[in-house]
Each structure stands twice: as C-alpha cells, then as structure tokens.
N, C-alpha and C positions, 0 to 999 in steps of 0.2 A: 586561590585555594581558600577556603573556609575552613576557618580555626575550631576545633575539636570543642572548645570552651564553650563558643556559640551554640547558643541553644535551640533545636530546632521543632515545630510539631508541623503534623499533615492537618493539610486540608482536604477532606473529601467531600466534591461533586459528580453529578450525572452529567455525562456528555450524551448528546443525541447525533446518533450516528443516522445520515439515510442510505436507504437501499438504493441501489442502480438496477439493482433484476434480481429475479425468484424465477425458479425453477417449476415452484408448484405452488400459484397464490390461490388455488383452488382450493387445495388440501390444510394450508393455512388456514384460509377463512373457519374451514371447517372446525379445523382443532380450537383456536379462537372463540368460537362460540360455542362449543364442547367445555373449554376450560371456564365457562363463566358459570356454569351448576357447580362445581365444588366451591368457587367462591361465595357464591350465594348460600350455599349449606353451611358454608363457615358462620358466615355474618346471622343467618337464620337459626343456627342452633348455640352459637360462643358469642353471639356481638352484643350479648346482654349479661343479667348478673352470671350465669353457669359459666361462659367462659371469665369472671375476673379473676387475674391473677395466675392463671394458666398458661403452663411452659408452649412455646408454639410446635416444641417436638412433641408435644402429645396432644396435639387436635386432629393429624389425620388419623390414628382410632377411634376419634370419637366420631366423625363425621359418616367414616363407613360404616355404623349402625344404623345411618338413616338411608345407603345408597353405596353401592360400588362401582368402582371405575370398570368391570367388566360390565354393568348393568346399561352407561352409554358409550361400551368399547372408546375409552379413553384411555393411554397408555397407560399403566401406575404410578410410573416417576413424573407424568406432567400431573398426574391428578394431585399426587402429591407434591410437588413443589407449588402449583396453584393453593390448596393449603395451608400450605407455609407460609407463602406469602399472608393470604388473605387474617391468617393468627397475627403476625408480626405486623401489621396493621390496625390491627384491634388493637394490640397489645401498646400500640405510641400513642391509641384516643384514649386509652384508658390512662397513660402516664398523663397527658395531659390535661385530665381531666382530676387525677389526683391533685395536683397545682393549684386548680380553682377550690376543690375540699380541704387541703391545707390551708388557704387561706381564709375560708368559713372557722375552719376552728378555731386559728389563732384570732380570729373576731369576736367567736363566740367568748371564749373564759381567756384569762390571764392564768391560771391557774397550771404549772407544768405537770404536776402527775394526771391532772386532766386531760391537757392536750395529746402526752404520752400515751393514755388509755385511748382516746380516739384515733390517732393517729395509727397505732397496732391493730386496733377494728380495722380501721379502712383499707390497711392490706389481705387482712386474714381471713374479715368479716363483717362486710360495711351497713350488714343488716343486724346487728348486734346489738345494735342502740338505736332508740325511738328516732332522736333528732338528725343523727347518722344518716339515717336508712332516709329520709327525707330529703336530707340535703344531696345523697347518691341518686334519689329518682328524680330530681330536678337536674341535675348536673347534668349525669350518664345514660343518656337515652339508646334505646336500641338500633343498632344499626341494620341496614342495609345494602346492599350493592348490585347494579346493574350493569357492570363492566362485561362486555364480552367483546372485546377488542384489543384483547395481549392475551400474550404465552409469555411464563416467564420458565426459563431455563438454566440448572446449574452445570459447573463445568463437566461432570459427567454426560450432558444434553448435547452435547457441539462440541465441533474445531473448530479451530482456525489458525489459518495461514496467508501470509504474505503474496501476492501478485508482484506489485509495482510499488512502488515507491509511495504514493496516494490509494492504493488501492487494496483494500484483504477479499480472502474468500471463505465464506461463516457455512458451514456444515450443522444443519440443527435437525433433531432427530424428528420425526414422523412416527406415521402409523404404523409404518410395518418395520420393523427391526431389525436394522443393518442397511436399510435403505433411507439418505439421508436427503434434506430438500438442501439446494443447495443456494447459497445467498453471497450478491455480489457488494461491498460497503464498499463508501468513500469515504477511507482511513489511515490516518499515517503509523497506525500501530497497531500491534497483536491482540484481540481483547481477551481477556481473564476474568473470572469470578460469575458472578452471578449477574445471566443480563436478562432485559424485556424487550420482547417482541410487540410492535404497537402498529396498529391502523392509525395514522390520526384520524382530526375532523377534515382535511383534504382529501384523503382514500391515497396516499402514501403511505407504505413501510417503512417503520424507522428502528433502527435498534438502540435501546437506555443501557449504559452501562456505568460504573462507578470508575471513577478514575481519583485518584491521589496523589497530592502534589504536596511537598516539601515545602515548608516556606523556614527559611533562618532569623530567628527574634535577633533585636539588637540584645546584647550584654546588659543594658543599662537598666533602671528598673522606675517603675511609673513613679513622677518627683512635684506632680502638679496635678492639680485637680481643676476640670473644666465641668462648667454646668451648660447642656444641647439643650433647648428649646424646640420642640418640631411643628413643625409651622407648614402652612397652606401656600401663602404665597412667596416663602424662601424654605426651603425643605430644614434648614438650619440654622439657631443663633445660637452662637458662644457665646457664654459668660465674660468673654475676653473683646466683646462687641464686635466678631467676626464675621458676615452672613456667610451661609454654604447652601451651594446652589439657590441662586440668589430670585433666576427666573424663572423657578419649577412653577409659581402657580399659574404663568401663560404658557408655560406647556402642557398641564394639567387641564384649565379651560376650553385650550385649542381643541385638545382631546375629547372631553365632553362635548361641548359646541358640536363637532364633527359626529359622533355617534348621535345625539340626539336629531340631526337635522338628517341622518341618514335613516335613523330608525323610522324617521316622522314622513319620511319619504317611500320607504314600502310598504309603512301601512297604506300610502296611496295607493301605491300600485298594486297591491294585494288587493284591497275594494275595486278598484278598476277592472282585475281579473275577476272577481268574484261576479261585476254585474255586467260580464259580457263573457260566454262561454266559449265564443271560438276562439279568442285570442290567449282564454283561460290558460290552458294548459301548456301553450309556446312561451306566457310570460314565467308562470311555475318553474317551467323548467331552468330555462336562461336566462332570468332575471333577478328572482329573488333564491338565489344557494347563499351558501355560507364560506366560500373558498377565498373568495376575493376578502372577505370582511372579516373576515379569520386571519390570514395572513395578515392584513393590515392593523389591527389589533396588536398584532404580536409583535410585529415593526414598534409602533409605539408605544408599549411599554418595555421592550427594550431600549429604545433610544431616551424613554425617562430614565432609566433605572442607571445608564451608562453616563445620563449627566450627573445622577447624582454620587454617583462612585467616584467618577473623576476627579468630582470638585473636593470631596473629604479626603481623596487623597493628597491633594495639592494641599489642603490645610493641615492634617493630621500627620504629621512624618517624624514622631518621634513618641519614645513611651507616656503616656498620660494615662492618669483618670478620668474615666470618662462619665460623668453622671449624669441620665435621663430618664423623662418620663417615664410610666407602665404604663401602654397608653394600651393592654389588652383587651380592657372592660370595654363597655358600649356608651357612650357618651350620652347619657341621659338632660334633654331640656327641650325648651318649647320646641315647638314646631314652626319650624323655618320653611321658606316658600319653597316655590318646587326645584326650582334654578339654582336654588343653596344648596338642596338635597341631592343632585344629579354631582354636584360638584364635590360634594361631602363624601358621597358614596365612592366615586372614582378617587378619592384622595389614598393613596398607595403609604398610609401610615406604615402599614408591615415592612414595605420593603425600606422602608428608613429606618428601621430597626435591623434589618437582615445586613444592608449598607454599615450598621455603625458597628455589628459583631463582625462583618468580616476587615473591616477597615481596623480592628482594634486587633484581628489573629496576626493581620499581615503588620501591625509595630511595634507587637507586643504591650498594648494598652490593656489596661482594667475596663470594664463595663460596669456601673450598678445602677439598677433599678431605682426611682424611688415614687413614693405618693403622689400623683398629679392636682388632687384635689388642689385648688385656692391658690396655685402659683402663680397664674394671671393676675389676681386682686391682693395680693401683697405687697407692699412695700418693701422693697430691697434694704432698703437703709434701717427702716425702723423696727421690721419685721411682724408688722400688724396690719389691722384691714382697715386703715388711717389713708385715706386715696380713693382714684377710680379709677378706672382705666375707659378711655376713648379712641377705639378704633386702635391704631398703631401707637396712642400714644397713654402712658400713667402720668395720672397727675398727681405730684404727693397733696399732701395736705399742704404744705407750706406753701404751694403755687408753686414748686418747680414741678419741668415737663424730666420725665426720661423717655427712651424710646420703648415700648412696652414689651418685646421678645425681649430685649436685651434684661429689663427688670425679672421675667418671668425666668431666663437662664439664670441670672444672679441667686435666682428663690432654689434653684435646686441644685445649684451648687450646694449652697447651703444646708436644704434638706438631705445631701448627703452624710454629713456628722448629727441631723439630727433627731436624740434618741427618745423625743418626746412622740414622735410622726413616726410612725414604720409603714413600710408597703403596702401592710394591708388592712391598714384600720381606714374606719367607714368616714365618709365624705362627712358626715354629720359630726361622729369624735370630731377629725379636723377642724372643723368650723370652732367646735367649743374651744379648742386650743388655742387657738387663735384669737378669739374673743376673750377671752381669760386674758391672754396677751396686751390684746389691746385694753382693756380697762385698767391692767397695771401700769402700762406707760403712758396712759391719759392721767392717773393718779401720780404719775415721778412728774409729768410738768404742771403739777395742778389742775387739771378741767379732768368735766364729769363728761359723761355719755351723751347727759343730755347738751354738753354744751358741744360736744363733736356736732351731734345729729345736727342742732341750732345752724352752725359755720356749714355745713357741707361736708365735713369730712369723713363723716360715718356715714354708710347706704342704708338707707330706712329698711332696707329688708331686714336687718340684723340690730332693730332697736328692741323687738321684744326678747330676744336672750342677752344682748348687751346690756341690761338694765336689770335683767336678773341679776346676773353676775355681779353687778355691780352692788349691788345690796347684797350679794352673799362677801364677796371680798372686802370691800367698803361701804359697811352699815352705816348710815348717819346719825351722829351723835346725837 
C-alpha cells in the first residue's frame, strides 16, 4: 500500500497502437488527405504574426473565411478538430520560440523595468518595438505543413470496446453519419481522449493515443548536488567521477558507419538503374524503398535510447540535483571533417536531455540548466583559464593531469551557485569573466599575463583581452 504522505505526479506519453484490419482503408485514405487542407489553411493563415498568441478555440472561425468544410465535403467536427490540432501546434512553436526571445532580452539590458516592458510586448505585441520586432522575425518564421497522413479524433469521433484480452474494437466516425469504419487494435485497454489516426512511412495504420502513468516520489527531498557532463563518447560524466553509459559513442559510430556505407551504396545502385532502363524500374521498385531502412532506423535509436535510460537509472536512485548543460543553441566553431560531422549530426544530444528529465520525475530529482560556455577550458580547482585541455585529458598549469569530462562536470557543478554566469549571458561576457578571473589569481600568486602566456599556461588566443584586463585591474606603477 502506498502511504497517503507520499507524493505522487503523472507522467504523460503517447502509445502507438497498430492496426490488425480496417474496414474501409479506402475511405480513410480519403478523409486523410481531406483533412490535410484545414491544416495547411491553419499554418497558411495563423502560423505567422496574425495568429500570435491566439486561443486555439477561436482559429476555426477564422479559417472558414478562407474555405468551408462543405466546400471539400469534409465532415465539421473532423475539419474542425484538424484545426485544433493544427492552432495547438503553432501555439507550443510559438512558446518555444518565446524562450529563445526571453533570453535575447535578458542579454540585451540588465535593466528590469526594461525587460518587463519587453517582455509584455512580446505577448501582447512583439512588433511594438524596433529591436523586438527584429529579434521576432529572426526567431519566428512562418510555418508550413504538408501532413496529410492522420485524422485526428475527439471522444465524440469513436468507441471503443474490448474483444479479448490483447485485443479492442475502435469505431471512428466517416463520411456519412451514423455509419462508422470500423478498426481492429492490438490493446490491453479501453482508449479514452483524444487520438490520431496515422499512415506511417511503411503504409501501416497505427493509432497515437495519450496515456498517463502515476509515478510515486520518494518523501525525502533533493540533499546533494551533482554536476552531468554530456559527452560523445560516454553519454555521461558525474561530478562524482561516475561515467553513464559509458559505450554510447560505439554505438553511435556503428550507427553512423552503417547509414553512411548504406546511403553510399544506393546511390550505386540508383546510378546503375539510371544508366540501364530495363533493369531501371525492377530495381526502383524492389530495391531502393524506404520500409526496411525505416524500421531499422527506428530499432536503433531505440535500442540507444534504452542504453542510455537504463544506465541513469542504475546511477541515479535517489533525490539529487541535478545540474547540466543548455546545450539548445547550435555549437558554433571551425569546420571539422566530414566523418566528424556525420557523427556530430547523429549525436542524440536531445535525447540525453529528455533521459535526464525523465530520470529526475521518476526520483524526484531537481534539473537546472546552466551556461555551457568555457566549461571544457576551466580549471576545476582554480576556477580560471590557467590550463589546457588535450583530448580526454586537462592539464592544470601546475603539470597535474585530471580526466577532462570529470574537470568539465566539476565546472558545472559549480556554475550552478554561480550568480556572476546565468544561462543566458553571451559566450563572449563569459570569457571576460573569466579572464578578469584569471588576472586576479595570477596577481594573489604574483605573476603577470605575460608571464602565464611565457610558461604555457595561458592560450595565446586570450593574450590580447588578458593584457587588457590586466592594465585595467593592475596598472603598473
């Protein structure tokens, strides 16, 4: 029995339900690519500034001034839930596109009746102000959609009821009313709420539905604070010099390796069909689809996603802090070869962020964000850019080695208490921070800038603002 004390919240995810049989895939198709004009008229008339900020119960009035559901005999209630949907879609790019505007402001000024004023534009009125309205057309671009491969349907749309044991029977309403198509799932329960009807990329029927699950927090309340490293070739490094998932990045490579050597291989055979026509259209057909490469795709990054869940769960089993990266932004620097970039691109950053939120609902942990800038090139100990880092490993200035994720976790640990660095100040503040930093603790043991750069232990890329500094801080007499 679970104590009344214990504290509980839900989790909600989508379960993909497939179909066994349809009654009428003919009629689907239909409504299917029927229902993808209201979403297009959504995206084409609301997916820009007119709709910001607008309730998604009031876009299907707006939409039937350009077009009605009697116009491509589409039922009302699908044209209309398509609608709904299609607002309530706009409506979470637009939140999250707020997030990236909030962080422009708090960049721009220090100043709080300032940011307050910008901050009320950007819901009310984001074309309000010059600089505003600039940073919303860079941000908030217009959307589009070419979906016509779901129906989505509310509990008014369908039944459903139980068969067997594994098995329901889903009733979803059609063209003609009172006449229902009828669909056979492999399911161990009743579904409720609001579901979607999807073709995939195989030409299988699958039904999405929402499903919520209970999870019970321990009592106890977060009493330690760990700094997550997230890394390429171990998905994880504690502050506490723990690795998590230790061999993501040869599963990651294997990964890559195999798509690139398979892609490299239909483009043969695509040239092969191209310059010989009889075989052309036998090889088209039965050689190069997408069904086999699709599934296996989706094999493997499941089977990543499940090493790396497993392994945080094994580490993580009790309330902590958890403080990492924002590793949202785009990782700007040179140009790395192509082999780096095939592997960069595939690196599933997101989902070791998605792994550490749900890893922290299910023990009742904290999450915070913090600045990634420069945490690789700091020194853990000293807290300045006295060091280097080589490969996996930092070398302080002193000549000792640490292991370099382990130094990089240790740095954001720390950047979690600290109120000099916040989330969303620029890569460039940082640096000065830091070098400011360093010039004062080169001054507590007596040496100058120049005598770091001399020894090696400052990176010459940072002698002409370390030497400013230095003459602003400590002038020489």
């Amino acid at each position: 029995m679970v104590s009344k004390k214990q504290q509980k919240t839900e989790y909600i995810y989508t379960q993909v339900i497939p179909v066994v049989s349809c009654s009428d895939e003919t009629q689907v198709n239909k409504i299917m690519y029927l229902c993808g004009t209201p979403r297009a008229l959504s995206y084409n008339k609301l997916g820009s500034l007119q709709g910001w900020g607008l309730d998604w119960k009031k876009a299907d009035p707006i939409v039937r001034t350009i077009l009605k559901p009697t116009d491509i005999r589409l039922p009302a209630k699908l044209w209309e839930w398509s609608v709904n949907d299609a607002m309530k879609t706009i409506s979470a790019q637009q939140e999250a596109v707020k997030t990236f505007l909030i962080r422009d402001i708090y960049r721009k000024t220090k100043d709080e009746i300032e940011r307050k004023r910008l901050t009320d534009l950007l819901n009310i009125n984001p074309t309000g102000d010059n600089w505003l309205h600039r940073q919303f057309r860079k941000q908030y671009l217009k959307g589009h959609t070419f979906v016509r491969n779901q129906i989505v349907y509310q509990g008014a749309g369908y039944s459903c009821k139980r068969l067997t044991r594994s098995s329901v029977q889903l009733e979803v309403a059609g063209f003609v009313k009172g006449k229902r198509i009828t669909l056979k799932l492999r399911c161990r329960h009743v579904i409720k709420g609001q579901i979607r009807l999807i073709r995939n990329d195989q030409g299988s029927l699958e039904v999405h539905c929402i499903r919520i699950k209970t999870l019970v927090l321990p009592q106890s309340k977060p009493t330690q604070k760990i700094g997550i490293d997230k890394g390429y070739t171990e998905g994880f490094y504690t502050s506490e010099g723990i690795k998590i998932a230790e061999k993501l990045g040869q599963l990651m490579t294997a990964k890559t390796n195999r798509i690139t050597r398979t892609n490299r291989n239909r483009y043969r055979l695509f040239a092969h069909a191209q310059s010989n026509p009889g075989k052309g259209a036998n090889i088209l057909k039965n050689n190069l689809g997408h069904k086999v490469k699709s599934r296996l795709l989706v094999r493997e990054k499941a089977t990543i996603q499940n090493f790396i869940r497993r392994d945080l769960r094994r580490t993580i089993t009790t309330p902590v802090d958890i403080i990492c990266e924002d590793l949202t932004q785009p990782i700007k620097g040179k140009q790395q070869a192509k082999h780096i970039n095939r592997k960069l691109n595939q690196w599933m950053k997101g989902e070791l962020q998605a792994s550490i939120d749900l890893i922290a609902l299910e023990t009742g942990s904290t999450v915070s964000v913090v600045n990634p800038a420069y945490t690789s090139q700091v020194d853990s100990l000293t807290g300045t850019l006295l060091g280097r880092r080589s490969g996996d490993r930092f070398i302080r200035y002193t000549g000792d080695v640490i292991q370099a994720d382990l130094n990089a976790a240790v740095n954001i640990r720390v950047r979690g208490t600290d109120n000099n660095i916040t989330r969303y100040m620029k890569s460039g503040d940082v640096e000065s921070e830091l070098l400011t930093r360093t010039v004062r603790y080169l001054a507590s043991i007596s040496s100058s800038v120049t005598d770091a750069l001399n020894l090696g232990w400052l990176l010459p890329k940072f002698k002409a603002k370390a030497l400013k500094l230095e003459t602003q801080y400590h002038p020489q007499g």
